[in-house]
Wavefront OBJ file of the C-alpha trace (Angstrom):
o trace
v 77.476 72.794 139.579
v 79.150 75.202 141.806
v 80.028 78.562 141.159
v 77.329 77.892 137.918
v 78.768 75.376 135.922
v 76.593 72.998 134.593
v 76.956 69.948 132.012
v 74.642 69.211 129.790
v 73.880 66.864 127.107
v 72.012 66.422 123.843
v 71.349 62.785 123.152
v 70.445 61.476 120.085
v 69.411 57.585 120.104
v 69.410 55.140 117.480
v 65.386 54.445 117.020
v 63.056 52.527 115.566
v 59.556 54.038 113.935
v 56.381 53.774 115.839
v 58.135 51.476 118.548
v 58.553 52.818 121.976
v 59.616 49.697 123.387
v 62.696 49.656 121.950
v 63.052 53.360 121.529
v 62.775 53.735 125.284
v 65.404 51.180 126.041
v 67.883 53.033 123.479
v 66.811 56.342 125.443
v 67.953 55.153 128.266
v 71.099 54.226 127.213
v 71.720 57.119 126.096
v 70.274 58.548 129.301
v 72.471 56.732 131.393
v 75.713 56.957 129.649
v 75.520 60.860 129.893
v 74.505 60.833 133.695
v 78.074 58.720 133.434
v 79.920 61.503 132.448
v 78.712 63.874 134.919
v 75.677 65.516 132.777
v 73.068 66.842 135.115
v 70.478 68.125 132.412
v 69.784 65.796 129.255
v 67.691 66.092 126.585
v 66.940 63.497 124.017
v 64.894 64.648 120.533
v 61.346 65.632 119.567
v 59.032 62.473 120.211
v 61.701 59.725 120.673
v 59.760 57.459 122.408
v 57.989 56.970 119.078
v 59.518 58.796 116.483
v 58.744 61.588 114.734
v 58.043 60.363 111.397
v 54.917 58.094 112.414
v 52.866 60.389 110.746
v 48.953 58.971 110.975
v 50.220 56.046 113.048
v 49.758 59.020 115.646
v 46.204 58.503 115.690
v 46.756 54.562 116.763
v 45.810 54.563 120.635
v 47.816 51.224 120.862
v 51.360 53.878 119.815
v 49.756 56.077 122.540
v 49.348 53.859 124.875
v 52.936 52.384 124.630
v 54.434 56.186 124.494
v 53.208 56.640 128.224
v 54.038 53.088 129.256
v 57.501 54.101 127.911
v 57.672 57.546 129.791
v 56.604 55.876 132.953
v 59.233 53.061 132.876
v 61.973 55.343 131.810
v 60.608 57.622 134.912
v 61.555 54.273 137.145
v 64.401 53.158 135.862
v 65.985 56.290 136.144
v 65.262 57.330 139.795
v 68.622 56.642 140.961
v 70.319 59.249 137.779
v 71.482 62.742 139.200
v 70.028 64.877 136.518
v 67.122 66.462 135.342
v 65.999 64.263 132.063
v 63.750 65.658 129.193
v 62.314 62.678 126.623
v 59.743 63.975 124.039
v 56.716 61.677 123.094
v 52.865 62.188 121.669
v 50.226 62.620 124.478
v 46.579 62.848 124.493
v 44.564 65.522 126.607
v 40.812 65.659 126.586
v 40.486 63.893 123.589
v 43.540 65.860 121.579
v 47.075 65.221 120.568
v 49.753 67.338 121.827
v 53.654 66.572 120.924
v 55.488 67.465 124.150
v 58.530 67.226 126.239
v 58.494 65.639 129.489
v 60.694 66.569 132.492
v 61.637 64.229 134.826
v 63.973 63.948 138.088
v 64.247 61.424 140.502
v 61.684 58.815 139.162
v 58.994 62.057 139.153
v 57.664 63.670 136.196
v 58.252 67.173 137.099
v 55.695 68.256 134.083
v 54.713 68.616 130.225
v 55.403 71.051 128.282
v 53.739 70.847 124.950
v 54.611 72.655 121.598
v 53.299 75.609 120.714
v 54.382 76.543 117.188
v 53.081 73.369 114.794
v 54.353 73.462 110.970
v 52.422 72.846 108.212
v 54.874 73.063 105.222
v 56.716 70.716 103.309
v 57.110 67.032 104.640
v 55.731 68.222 108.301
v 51.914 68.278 108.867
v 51.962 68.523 112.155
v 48.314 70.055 112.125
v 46.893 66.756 111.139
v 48.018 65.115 114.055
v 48.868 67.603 117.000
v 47.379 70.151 118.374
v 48.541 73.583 119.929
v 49.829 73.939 123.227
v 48.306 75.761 125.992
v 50.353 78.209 127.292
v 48.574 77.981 131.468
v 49.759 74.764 132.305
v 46.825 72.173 133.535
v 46.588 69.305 135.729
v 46.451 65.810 133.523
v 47.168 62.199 134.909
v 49.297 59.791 132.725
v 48.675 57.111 134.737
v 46.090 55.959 138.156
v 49.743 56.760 139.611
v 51.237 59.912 137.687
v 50.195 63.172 137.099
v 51.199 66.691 136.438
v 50.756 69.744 134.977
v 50.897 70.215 131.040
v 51.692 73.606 129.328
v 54.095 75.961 128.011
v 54.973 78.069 130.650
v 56.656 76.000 133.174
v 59.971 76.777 134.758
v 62.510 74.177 136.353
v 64.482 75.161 139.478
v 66.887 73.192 141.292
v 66.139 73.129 144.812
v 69.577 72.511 145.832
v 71.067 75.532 143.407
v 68.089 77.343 142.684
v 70.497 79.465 140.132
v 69.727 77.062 137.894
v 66.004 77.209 135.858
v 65.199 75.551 133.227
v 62.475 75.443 130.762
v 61.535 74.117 127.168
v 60.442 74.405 124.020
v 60.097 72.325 121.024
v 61.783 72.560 117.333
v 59.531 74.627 115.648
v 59.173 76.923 118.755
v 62.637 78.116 117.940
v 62.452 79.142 114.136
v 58.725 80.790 114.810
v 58.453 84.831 115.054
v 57.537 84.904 118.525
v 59.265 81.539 120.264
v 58.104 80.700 123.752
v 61.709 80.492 125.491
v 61.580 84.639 124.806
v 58.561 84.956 127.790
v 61.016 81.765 129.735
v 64.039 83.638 129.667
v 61.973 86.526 131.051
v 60.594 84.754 133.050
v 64.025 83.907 135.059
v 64.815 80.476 133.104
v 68.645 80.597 132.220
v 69.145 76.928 130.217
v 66.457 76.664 127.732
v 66.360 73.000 125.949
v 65.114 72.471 122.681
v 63.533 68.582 122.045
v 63.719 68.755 118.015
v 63.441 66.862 114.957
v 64.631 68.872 112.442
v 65.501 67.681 108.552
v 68.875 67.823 106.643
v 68.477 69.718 103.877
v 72.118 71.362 102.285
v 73.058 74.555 104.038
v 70.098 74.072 106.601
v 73.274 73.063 109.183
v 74.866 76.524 108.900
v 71.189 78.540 109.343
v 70.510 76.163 112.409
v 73.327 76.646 114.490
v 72.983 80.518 113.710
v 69.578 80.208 115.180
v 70.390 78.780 118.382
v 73.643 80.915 118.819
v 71.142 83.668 118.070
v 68.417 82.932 120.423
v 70.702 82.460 123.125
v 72.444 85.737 122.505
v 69.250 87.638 122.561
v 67.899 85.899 125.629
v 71.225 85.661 127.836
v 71.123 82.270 128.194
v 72.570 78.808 127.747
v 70.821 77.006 124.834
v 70.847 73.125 124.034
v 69.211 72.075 120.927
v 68.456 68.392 120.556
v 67.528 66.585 117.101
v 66.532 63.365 115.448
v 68.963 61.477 113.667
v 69.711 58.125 112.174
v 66.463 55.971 112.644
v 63.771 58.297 111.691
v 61.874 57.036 108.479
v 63.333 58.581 105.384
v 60.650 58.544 103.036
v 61.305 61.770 101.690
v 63.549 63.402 104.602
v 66.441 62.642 106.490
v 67.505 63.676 110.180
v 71.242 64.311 110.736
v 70.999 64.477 114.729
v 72.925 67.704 114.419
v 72.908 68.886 118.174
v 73.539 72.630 119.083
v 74.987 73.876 122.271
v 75.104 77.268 122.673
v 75.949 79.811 125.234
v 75.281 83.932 125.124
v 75.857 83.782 121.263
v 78.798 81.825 122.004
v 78.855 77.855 120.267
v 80.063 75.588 122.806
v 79.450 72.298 121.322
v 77.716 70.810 118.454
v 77.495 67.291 117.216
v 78.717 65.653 114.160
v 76.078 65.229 111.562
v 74.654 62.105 110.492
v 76.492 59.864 113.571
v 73.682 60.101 116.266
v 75.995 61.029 119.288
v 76.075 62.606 122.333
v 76.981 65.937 122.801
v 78.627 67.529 125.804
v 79.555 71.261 127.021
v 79.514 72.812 130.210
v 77.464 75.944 130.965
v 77.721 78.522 133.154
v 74.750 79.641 134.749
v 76.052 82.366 137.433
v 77.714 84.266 133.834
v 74.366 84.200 132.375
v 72.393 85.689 135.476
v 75.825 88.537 135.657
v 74.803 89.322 132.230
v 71.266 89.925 132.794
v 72.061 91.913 136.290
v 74.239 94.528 134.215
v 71.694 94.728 131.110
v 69.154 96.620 132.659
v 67.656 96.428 128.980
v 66.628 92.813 130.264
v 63.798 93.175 131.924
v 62.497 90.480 134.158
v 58.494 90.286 133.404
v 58.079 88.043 136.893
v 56.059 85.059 137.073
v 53.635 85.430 134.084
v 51.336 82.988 135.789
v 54.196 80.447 135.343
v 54.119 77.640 137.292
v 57.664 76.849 139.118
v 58.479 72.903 139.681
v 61.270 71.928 141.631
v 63.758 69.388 141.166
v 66.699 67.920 142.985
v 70.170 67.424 142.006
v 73.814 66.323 143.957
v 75.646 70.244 144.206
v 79.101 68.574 143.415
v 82.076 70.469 142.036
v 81.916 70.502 138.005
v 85.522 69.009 136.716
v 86.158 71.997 134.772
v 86.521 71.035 130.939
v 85.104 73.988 129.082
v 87.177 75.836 127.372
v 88.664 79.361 129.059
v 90.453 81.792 126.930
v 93.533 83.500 128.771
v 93.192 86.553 126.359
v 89.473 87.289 126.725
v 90.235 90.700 125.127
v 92.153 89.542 122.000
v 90.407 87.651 119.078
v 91.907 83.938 119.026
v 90.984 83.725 115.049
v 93.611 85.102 112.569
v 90.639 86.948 110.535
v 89.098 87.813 113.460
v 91.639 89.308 115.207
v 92.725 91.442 111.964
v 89.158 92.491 111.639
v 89.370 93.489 115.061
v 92.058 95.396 115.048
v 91.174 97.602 112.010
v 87.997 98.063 113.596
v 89.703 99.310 116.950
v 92.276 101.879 115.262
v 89.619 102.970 113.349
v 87.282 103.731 117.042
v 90.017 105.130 118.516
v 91.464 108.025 115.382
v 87.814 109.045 115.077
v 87.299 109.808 117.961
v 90.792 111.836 118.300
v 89.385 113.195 114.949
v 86.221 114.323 116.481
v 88.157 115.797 119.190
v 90.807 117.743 117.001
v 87.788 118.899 115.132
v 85.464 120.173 117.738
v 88.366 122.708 119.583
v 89.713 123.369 116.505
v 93.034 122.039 116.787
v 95.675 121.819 114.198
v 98.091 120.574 116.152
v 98.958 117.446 118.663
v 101.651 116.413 120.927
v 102.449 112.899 122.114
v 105.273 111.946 124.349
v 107.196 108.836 123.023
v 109.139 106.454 125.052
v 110.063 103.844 122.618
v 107.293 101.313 124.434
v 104.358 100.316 123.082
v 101.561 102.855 124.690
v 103.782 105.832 123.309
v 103.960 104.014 119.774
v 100.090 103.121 119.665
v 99.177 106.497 120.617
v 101.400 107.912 118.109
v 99.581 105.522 115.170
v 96.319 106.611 116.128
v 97.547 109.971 116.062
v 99.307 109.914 112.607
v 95.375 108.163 111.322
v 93.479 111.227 112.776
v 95.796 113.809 111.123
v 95.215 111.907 108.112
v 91.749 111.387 108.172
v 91.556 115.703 108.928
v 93.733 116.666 106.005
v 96.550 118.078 108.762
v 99.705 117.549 107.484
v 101.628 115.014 110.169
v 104.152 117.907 110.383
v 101.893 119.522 113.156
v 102.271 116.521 115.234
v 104.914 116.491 117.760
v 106.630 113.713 118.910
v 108.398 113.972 121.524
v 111.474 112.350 123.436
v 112.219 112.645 126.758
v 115.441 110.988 127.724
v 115.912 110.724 131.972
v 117.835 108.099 134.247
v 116.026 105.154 132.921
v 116.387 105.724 129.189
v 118.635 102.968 127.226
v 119.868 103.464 123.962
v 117.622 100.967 122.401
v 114.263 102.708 123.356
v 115.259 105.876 122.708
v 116.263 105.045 118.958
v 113.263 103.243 118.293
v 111.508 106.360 119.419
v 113.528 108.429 116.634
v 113.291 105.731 113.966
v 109.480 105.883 114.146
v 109.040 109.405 114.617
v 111.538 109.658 111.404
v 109.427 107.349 109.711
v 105.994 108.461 110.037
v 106.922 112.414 109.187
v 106.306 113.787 112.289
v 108.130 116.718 113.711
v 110.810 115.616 115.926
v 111.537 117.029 119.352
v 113.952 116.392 122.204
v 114.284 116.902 125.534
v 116.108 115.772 128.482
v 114.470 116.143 131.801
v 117.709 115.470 133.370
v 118.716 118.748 135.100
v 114.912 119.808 135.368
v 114.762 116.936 137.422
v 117.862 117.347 139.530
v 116.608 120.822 139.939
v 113.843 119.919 141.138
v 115.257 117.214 143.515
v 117.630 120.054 144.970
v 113.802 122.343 145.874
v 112.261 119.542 147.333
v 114.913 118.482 149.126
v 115.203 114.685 147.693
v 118.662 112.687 147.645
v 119.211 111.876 144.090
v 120.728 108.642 145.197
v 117.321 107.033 146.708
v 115.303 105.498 144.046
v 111.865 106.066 145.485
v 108.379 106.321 144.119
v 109.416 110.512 144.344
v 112.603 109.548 142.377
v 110.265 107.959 140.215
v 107.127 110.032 140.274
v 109.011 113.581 140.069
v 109.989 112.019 136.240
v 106.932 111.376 135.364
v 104.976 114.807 136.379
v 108.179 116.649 134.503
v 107.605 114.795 131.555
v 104.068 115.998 131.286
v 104.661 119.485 132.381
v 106.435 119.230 128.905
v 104.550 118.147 127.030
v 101.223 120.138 128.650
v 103.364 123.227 127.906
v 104.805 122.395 124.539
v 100.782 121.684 123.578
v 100.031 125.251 124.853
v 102.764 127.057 122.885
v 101.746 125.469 119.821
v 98.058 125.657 120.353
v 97.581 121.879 120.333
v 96.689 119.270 122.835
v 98.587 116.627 124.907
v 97.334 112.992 123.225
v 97.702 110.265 125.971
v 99.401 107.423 125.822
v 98.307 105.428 128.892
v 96.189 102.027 128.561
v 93.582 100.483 130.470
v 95.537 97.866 132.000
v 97.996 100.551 133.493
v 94.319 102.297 134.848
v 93.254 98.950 136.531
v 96.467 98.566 137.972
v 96.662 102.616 139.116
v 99.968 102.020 137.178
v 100.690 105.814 136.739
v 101.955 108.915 138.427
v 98.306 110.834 139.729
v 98.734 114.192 137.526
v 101.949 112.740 135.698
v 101.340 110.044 132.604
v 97.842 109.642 134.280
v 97.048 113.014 132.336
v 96.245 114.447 128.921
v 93.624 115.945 126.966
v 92.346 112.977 125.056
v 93.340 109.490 126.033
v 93.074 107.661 123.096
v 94.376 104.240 124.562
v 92.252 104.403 127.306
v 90.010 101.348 126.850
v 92.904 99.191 124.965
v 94.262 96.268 127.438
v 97.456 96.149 127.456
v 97.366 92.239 125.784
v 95.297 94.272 122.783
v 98.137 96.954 122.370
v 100.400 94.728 121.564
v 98.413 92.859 118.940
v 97.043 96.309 117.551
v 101.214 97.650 117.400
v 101.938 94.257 115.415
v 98.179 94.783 113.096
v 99.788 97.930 112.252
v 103.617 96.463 111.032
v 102.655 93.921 109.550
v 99.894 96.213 106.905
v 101.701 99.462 106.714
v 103.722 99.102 103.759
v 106.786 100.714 105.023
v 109.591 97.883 105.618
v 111.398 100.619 107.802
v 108.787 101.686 110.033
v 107.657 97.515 110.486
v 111.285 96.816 111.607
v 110.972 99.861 114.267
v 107.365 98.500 115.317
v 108.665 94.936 115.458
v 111.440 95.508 117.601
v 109.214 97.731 120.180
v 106.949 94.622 120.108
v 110.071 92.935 121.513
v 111.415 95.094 123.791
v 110.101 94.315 127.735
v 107.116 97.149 129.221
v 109.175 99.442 131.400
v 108.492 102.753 132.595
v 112.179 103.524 132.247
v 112.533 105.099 135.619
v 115.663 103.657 137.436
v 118.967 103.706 136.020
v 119.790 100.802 133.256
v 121.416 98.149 134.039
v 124.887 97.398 131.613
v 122.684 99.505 129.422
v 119.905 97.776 129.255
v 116.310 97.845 131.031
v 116.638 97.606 134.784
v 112.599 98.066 135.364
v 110.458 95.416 134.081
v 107.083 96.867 134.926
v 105.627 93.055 135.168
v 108.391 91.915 137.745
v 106.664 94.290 140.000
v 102.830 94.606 139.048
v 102.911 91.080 137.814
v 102.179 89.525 133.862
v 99.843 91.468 132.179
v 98.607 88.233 130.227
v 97.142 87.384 133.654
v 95.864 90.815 135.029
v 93.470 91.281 131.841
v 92.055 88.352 132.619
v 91.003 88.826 136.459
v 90.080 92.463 134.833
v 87.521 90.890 132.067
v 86.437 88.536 134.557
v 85.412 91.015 137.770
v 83.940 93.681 135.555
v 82.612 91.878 132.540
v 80.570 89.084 134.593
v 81.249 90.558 138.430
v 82.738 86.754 139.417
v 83.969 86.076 142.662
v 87.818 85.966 143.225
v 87.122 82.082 143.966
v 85.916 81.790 140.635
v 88.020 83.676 138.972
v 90.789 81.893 140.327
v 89.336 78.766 139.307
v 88.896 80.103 135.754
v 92.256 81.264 135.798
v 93.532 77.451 136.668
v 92.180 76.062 133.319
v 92.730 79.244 131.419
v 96.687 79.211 132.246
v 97.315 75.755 132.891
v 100.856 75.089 131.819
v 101.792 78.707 132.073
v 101.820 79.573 135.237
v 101.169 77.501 138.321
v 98.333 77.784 141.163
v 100.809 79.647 143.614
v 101.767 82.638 141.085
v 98.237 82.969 139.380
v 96.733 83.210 143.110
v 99.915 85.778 144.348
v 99.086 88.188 141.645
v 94.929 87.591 142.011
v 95.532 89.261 145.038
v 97.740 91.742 144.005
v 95.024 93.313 141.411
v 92.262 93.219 143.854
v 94.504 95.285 146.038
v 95.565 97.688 143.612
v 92.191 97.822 141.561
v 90.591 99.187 144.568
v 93.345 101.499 146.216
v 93.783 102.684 142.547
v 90.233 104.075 141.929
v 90.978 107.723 142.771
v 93.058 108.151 139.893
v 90.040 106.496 137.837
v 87.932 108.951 138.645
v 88.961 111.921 137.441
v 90.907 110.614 134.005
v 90.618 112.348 130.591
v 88.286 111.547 127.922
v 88.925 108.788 125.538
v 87.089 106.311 123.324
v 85.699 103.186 124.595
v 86.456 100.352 122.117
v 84.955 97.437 123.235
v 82.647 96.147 126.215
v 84.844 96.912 128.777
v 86.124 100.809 130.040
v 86.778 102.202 132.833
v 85.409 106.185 132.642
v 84.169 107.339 135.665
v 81.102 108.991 133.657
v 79.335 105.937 132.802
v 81.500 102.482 132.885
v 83.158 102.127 136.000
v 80.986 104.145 138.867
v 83.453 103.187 142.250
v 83.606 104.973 145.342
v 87.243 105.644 145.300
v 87.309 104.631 149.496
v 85.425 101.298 149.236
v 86.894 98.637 151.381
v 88.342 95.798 149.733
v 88.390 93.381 152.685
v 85.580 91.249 151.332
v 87.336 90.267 148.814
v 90.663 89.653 150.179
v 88.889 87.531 153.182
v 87.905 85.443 149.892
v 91.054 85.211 148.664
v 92.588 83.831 151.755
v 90.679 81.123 151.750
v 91.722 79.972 148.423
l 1 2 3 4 5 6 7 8 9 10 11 12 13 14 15 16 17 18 19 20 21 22 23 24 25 26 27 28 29 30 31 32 33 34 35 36 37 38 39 40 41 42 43 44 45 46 47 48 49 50 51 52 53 54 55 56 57 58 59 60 61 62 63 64 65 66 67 68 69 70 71 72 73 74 75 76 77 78 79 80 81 82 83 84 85 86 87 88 89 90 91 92 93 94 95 96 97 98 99 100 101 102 103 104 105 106 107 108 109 110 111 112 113 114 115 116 117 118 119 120 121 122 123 124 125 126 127 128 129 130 131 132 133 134 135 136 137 138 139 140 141 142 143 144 145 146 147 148 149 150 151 152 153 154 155 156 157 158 159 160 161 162 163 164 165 166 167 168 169 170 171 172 173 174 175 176 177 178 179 180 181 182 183 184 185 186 187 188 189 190 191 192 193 194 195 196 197 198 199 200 201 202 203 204 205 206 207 208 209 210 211 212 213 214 215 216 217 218 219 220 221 222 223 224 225 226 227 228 229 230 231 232 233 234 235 236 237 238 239 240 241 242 243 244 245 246 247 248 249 250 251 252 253 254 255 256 257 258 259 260 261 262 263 264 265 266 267 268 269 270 271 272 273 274 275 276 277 278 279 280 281 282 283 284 285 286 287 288 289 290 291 292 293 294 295 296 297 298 299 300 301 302 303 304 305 306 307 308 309 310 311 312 313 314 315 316 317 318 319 320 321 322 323 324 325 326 327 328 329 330 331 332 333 334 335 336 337 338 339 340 341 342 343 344 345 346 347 348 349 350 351 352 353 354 355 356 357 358 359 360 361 362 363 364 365 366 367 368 369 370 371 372 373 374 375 376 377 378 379 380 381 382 383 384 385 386 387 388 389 390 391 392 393 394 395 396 397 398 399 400 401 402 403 404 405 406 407 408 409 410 411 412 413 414 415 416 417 418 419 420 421 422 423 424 425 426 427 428 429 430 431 432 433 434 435 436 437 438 439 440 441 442 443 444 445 446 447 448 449 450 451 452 453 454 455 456 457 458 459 460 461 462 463 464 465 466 467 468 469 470 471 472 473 474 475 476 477 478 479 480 481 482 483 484 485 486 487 488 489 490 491 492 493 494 495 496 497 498 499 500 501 502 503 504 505 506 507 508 509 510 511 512 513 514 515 516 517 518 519 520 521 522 523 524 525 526 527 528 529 530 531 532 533 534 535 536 537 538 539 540 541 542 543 544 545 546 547 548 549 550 551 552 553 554 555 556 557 558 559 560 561 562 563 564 565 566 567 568 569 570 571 572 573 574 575 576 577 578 579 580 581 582 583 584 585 586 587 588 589 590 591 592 593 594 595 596 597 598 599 600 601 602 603 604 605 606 607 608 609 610 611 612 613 614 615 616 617 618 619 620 621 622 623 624 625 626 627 628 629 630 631 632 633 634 635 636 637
């Protein structure tokens, strides 16, 4: 369980009707065979000490009876299990019926909680039987020996990771208007379990895992939805035991129908509370007169098994991803169109390298003037050959400014430069960050002045990985009028270049765009090498691939660097090994925080997705906070 990973499990038993004494020895063999595998919260289906389908047997007090006896045995013979266990069975109160789940840990029932929502359609009369659950839970005794309290609003915390809370509710609790896990969630639960016994019917799969995926989206929480399956009566329904883990709208797991399994995922607790610190739309209602039961549980390091994307920022389905991408080029050209339109400009001018920022910005460009009615002709693209400019670059830079009927400028900064070296007093000969930096800053005293003359503005070309990474000359390439890559990872640019290719039409333009896709990120600084790139930007920053991760990680969910690290592990296993991942971990949280003065004062530009770094509303950093914290964290790793 540390650093919030939990496992759970939805078990589904093989039962027989109206027979808890061999339903609770098949529930406990399910029970114990999850506890095997490390699950520390399990959940079997609605009233699976009897069955659900018992229909008026219900009213027998002998089925009664042998529910409790059932509960109470299962509560001993599972005192030695580290996990918190929820069984559901019938249970009479003051002379009525209630259909409820019962927690228990240890060998101690923890408490009831009884449904609230009973149907009344269809093949489920639940009114006949059951009544409705009181939401205040109440002191009742299942035994001379056992008691606790029955209701809806009860809340499990782990004592030894009190991180963790839990609460239920029961099948029909879900698909009602108003379902009870909405006032647990605000109540501070985050792992809501669902004891359920819900029907096949065809299609009814597809709305059901929706549902859960849904709820758990809307409450920020991790979601596991238990069923009935093969040994219910099937009179005139049948149960599939289709079990639903879900996790902040996320599926993690879900069983295969009609095969009564268990079902295992891994959830992550500590994400779900990060998401509810940054939502401030999530408002915690406190206690509600809820009552709070703690349980106990081994802390012991989760074996990490979950699944961990390594491109958090890039769609991993084909659809999805060109969906995606549409969707982003589209963000990002209206609000350059917006831009253009609100100043009045009929003109634009975009520096092009020949990389893949340059050639983004210059799409995005091209798909503004378009959208406006400006003929492409008052763009201007422009190439600004130094030192570090090879042959290859600089004629994909041509090709595609050819290509998309832009007007074509160029202009060497090669004696400006020198010029400049000779006032400042800098030996041409040292390849410095001022060798370096005094390239950039001419570059976009260029362009700033070419956008003057022609009564345009400067589009920039710079993306957020590059901002994260303060990878860019303060007042140089850091600068423009309107940023429109600002909130594209780099990993995203790259997929958005290649979108672009592959659905343009023009076999010309998609051979340019393909080989820019293959040629390595370099700023293009320092002299080439036998003509080719000397300065591979991710020799010296370090593998973007792994950098947008640690980015989505700290500022999506705020994780710890041990954490992150530890996600990074599984993410990139096979890729890279523990050494390198943790050498460049530290390497962004140095330069994230040096970096944050050029952060805050950076142009406007669209935000695309959930993650951006503006200084007026995303990203609000002191630009002098101390990293040491972190770094002391890191060292320990």
């Amino acid at each position: 369980m540390q650093q919030g990973f939990v496992k759970v499990a939805a078990v589904t038993p093989d039962i027989q009707v109206a027979d808890p004494f061999y339903n609770r020895e098949s529930v406990l063999k399910g029970i114990k065979k999850a506890a095997g595998e490390g699950a520390v919260v399990i959940v079997c289906p609605e009233l699976c000490l009897t069955g659900y389908t018992c229909n008026d047997l219900f009213l027998q007090e002998l089925l009664l009876r042998e529910a409790k006896e059932a509960l109470v045995w299962l509560m001993e013979q599972t005192v030695e299990l580290n996990a918190l266990i929820f069984v559901g069975l019938p249970f009479e109160h003051l002379g009525k019926l209630y259909n409820v789940a019962a927690a228990i840990n240890r060998g101690r029932l923890l408490g009831l909680v009884p449904k609230t929502h009973l149907p009344n359609y269809g093949e489920f009369y639940e009114k006949r039987h059951f009544s409705r659950g009181m939401p205040e839970p109440v002191p009742v005794s299942v035994t001379t020996d056992v008691s606790a309290y029955m209701g809806t609003r009860m809340i499990f915390t782990c004592k030894e990771y009190p991180t963790l809370r839990v609460a239920a509710e029961i099948c029909e609790d879900l698909w009602a208007p108003d379902p009870p896990s909405t006032y647990h969630a605000l109540a501070g639960a985050n792992l809501i379990v669902n004891l359920s016994a819900s029907d096949e019917t065809t299609g009814k799969d597809i709305y059901r895992r929706e549902l859960v995926k849904g709820q758990s989206a809307r409450l920020l929480c991790g979601y596991v939805y238990c069923s009935a399956g093969e040994g219910e009566s099937t009179q005139d329904i049948v149960f599939s035991g289709h079990n639903v883990i879900a996790e902040n709208g996320t599926l993690l797991a879900q069983a295969t129908r009609f095969a009564n399994e268990i079902t295992y995922a891994q959830v992550d607790v500590e994400r779900m509370s990060a998401e509810r610190r940054r939502m401030t739309t999530f408002e915690s209602r406190g206690q509600m007169d809820y009552c709070y039961q703690e349980f106990s549980l081994d802390v012991k390091e989760t074996e990490l098994t979950r699944y961990v994307d390594p491109t958090p920022f890039v769609p991993s389905d084909m659809y999805d991803r060109e969906k995606r991408c549409e969707e982003i080029l589209a963000i990002q050209s209206m609000g350059l169109k917006k831009r253009l339109a609100h100043t009045g400009c009929q003109s634009a001018v975009v520096g092009i390298s020949g990389g893949l920022d340059s050639t983004l910005a210059l799409l995005v460009t091209v798909r503004a003037f378009d959208a406006l009615g400006i003929p492409r002709e008052k763009i201007t693209a422009v190439t600004m050959p130094g030192f570090g400019t090879t042959d290859r670059t600089y004629d994909n830079a041509v090709g595609m400014i050819r290509c998309l009927g832009t007007t074509f400028r160029e202009i060497s900064i090669v004696d400006a430069v020198n010029l400049h070296f000779q006032d400042i007093g800098h030996d041409v000969s040292v390849h410095d960050v001022t060798y370096e930096n005094c390239q950039a800053r001419e570059r976009t005293q260029i362009l700033m002045d070419i956008a003057n003359k022609s009564g345009g503005m400067v589009i920039g070309t710079g993306d957020m990985s590059e901002l994260a990474l303060g990878w860019a000359t303060y007042n140089g390439d850091h600068m423009s009028m309107y940023a429109v890559n600002c909130s594209v990872p780099k990993t995203l640019v790259r997929h958005l270049v290649r979108y672009y290719a592959d659905t343009c039409g023009d076999a010309r333009l998609a051979d340019v765009l393909y080989d820019v896709l293959d040629t390595p990120v370099s700023p293009e600084l320092l002299p080439p090498e036998d003509g080719k790139i000397s300065q591979k930007t991710e020799d010296l920053v370090g593998p973007y691939e792994l950098h947008d991760f640690y980015l989505y990680q700290v500022l999506r969910f705020g994780f710890s660097p041990a954490k992150v690290y530890r996600l990074a592990k599984r993410a990139f296993a096979g890729s890279y090994d523990d050494e390198t991942i943790l050498k460049w971990l530290k390497k962004f949280y140095w330069r994230f925080f040096s970096q944050q003065f050029k952060r805050s004062c950076i142009p406007d530009g669209p935000k695309v997705g959930t993650i951006a770094l503006s200084p007026r509303g995303d990203l609000r950093m002191p630009s002098d906070a101390s990293v040491n914290v972190w770094m002391r964290e890191l060292e320990t790793l």
